[in-house]
N, C-alpha and C positions, 0 to 999 in steps of 0.2 A: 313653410313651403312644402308642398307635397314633392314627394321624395322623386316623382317621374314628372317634375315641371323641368323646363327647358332651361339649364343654367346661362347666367348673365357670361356673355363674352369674357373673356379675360383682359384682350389688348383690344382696341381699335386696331382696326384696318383690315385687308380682304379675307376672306371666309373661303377655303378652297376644300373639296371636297372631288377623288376618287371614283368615276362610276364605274366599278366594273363587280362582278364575283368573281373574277378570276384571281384567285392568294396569290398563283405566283408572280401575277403584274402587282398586288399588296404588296408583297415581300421586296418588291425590286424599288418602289418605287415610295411607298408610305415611309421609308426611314430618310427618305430626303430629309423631312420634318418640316413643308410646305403643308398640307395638309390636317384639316380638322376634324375630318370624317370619311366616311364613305358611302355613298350609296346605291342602291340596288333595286333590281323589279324582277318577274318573274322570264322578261326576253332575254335579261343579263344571266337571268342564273341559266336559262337554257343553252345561252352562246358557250359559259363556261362549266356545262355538263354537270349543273346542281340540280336536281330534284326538288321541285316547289314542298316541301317537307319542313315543318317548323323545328325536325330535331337538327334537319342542314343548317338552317337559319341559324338556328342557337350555335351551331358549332362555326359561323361565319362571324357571329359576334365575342365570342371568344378568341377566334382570332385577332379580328380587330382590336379589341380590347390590350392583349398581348403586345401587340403594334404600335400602342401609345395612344390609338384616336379619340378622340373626346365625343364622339356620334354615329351610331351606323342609324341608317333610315332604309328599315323592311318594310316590303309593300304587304299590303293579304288582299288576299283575291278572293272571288267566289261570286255566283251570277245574280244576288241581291242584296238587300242589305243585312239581312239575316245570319248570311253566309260571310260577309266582310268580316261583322262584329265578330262571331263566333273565331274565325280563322285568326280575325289583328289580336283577339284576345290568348290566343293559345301561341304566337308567333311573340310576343310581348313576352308573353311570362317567360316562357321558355328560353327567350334573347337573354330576358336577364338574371335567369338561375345560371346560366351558362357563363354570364361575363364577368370578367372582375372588374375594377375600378372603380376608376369614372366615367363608364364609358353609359353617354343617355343611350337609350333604345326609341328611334319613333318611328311612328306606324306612318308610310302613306299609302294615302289614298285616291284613287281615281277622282277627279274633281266632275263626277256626274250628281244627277238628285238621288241618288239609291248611295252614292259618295257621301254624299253631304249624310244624308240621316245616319251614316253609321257610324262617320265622324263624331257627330253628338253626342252618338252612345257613347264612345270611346273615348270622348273627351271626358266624358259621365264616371268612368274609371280613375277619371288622371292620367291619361295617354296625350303625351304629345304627339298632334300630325301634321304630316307635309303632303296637301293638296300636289299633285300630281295629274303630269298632262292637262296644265293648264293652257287655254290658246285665244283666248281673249281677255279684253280688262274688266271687263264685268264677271267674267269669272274668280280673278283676282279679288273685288269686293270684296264678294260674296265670301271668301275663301279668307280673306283678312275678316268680315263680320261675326265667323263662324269661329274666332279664336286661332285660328292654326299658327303653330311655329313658322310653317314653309309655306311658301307655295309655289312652285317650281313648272314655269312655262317653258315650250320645246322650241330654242329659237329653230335650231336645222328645219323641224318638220314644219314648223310654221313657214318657212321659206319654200320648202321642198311641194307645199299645198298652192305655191304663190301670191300667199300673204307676205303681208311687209313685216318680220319677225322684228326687226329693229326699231321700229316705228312701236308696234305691242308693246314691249317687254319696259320701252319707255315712258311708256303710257302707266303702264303697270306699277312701273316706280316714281311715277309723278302721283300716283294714286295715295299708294301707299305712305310718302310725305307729307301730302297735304291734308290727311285726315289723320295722319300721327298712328296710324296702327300699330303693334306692335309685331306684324307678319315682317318675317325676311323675303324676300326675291328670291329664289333659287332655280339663278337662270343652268338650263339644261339641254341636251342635245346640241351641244358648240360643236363645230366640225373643224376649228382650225383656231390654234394660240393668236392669231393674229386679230378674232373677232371677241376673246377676250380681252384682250387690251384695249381695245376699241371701247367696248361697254365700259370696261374701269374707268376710263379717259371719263366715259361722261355719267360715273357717279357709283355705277353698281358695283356693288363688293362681293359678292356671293356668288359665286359658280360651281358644278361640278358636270365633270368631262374624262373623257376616257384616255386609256393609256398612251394612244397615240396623241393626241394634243397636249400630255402633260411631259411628254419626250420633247415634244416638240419646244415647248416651254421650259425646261429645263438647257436648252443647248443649243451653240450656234457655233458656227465651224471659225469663226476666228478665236472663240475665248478656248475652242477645244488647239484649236493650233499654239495660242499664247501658254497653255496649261504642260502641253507637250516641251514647249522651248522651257520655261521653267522648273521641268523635271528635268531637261536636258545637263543644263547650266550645274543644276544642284547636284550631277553625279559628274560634274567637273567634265562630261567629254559627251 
């Protein structure tokens, strides 16, 4: 097995994954130990003041790595397909001269046709990718036909456009089973824990979502009220 192929799961069951650059939401919240990865694009690294820089990148996967994650998934950019290759190729190496472990490195990519062809190249490498800003199911196909690890559709924006995100993303995973692909789902852009649990209800295991829905998901004011009586009790007053 080539050394940057996508390792087999370890357990059954949900796949959660981190979207932010921001370490110190990393730091607060990856040592839950809910979490498989993290992922990133170049709006995230702008919201948390990263420099689209493959030596930032390297040092964000080093982090990770540190952190315990089993995946970080860097995007590379650039205005063709020329520019992808060249950029996922120098953002790759660099990811993983920088990381320790076992931590995979994979590239996504924009799920355009300048996407696709650079994906090829890069698959051509031995680069895992995750198809990125996916918004329909035939992009999904395509994106499962082309090998990818991921593919990762935007429910919010798919809604926030007034398409039916939830209708999509299940289309998408009807796809995906019925032709046995070996692409994951990597539903993305969730605005609220409550449309997580929705999707898991009906089958998807794969999410990654930002630090305010994974607060949100970690906590509810009765178990933090039971948690409080419970320290209360245990210092006897």
């Amino acid at each position: 097995m080539s050394p940057h192929d996508l390792p087999a799961p370890a357990t059954a069951g949900p796949r959660l994954y981190l979207d932010s650059a921001d370490t110190a939401a990393w730091e607060r919240l990856l040592p839950t130990g809910i979490f498989h990865g993290v992922t990133t694009n170049p709006l995230l690294l702008e919201r948390a003041g990263v420099p689209c820089e493959t030596g930032r990148l390297a040092q964000l996967a080093e982090r990770a790595a540190s952190l315990g994650m089993r995946e970080i998934h860097l995007q590379t950019w650039g205005d063709d397909e020329d520019a992808m290759v060249d950029t996922g190729r120098r953002i790759a190496d660099a990811a993983r001269n920088a990381a320790t472990g076992a931590l995979t490195v994979l590239l996504k990519v924009p799920a355009t046709a300048d996407g696709f062809r650079a994906a090829a190249r890069l698959r051509a490498d031995g680069q895992a990718i995750t198809f990125t800003a996916v918004y329909n199911p035939a992009q999904l196909l395509a994106s499962a036909a082309a090998g990818a690890a991921y593919a990762a559709p935007y429910l919010g924006r798919l809604e926030d456009a007034g398409r039916d995100g939830r209708d999509a993303v299940l289309a998408m995973h009807a796809i995906l089973r019925a032709t046995g692909a070996g692409t994951r789902l990597l539903v993305a852009s969730l605005r609220g824990a409550d449309r997580l649990v929705e999707l898991a209800r009906l089958g998807l295991d794969t999410f990654t979502f930002g630090p305010a829905v994974a607060d949100a998901l970690l906590r509810d004011d009765l178990t933090e009220a039971a948690a409080a009586e419970f320290a209360r009790a245990a210092r006897g007053r």
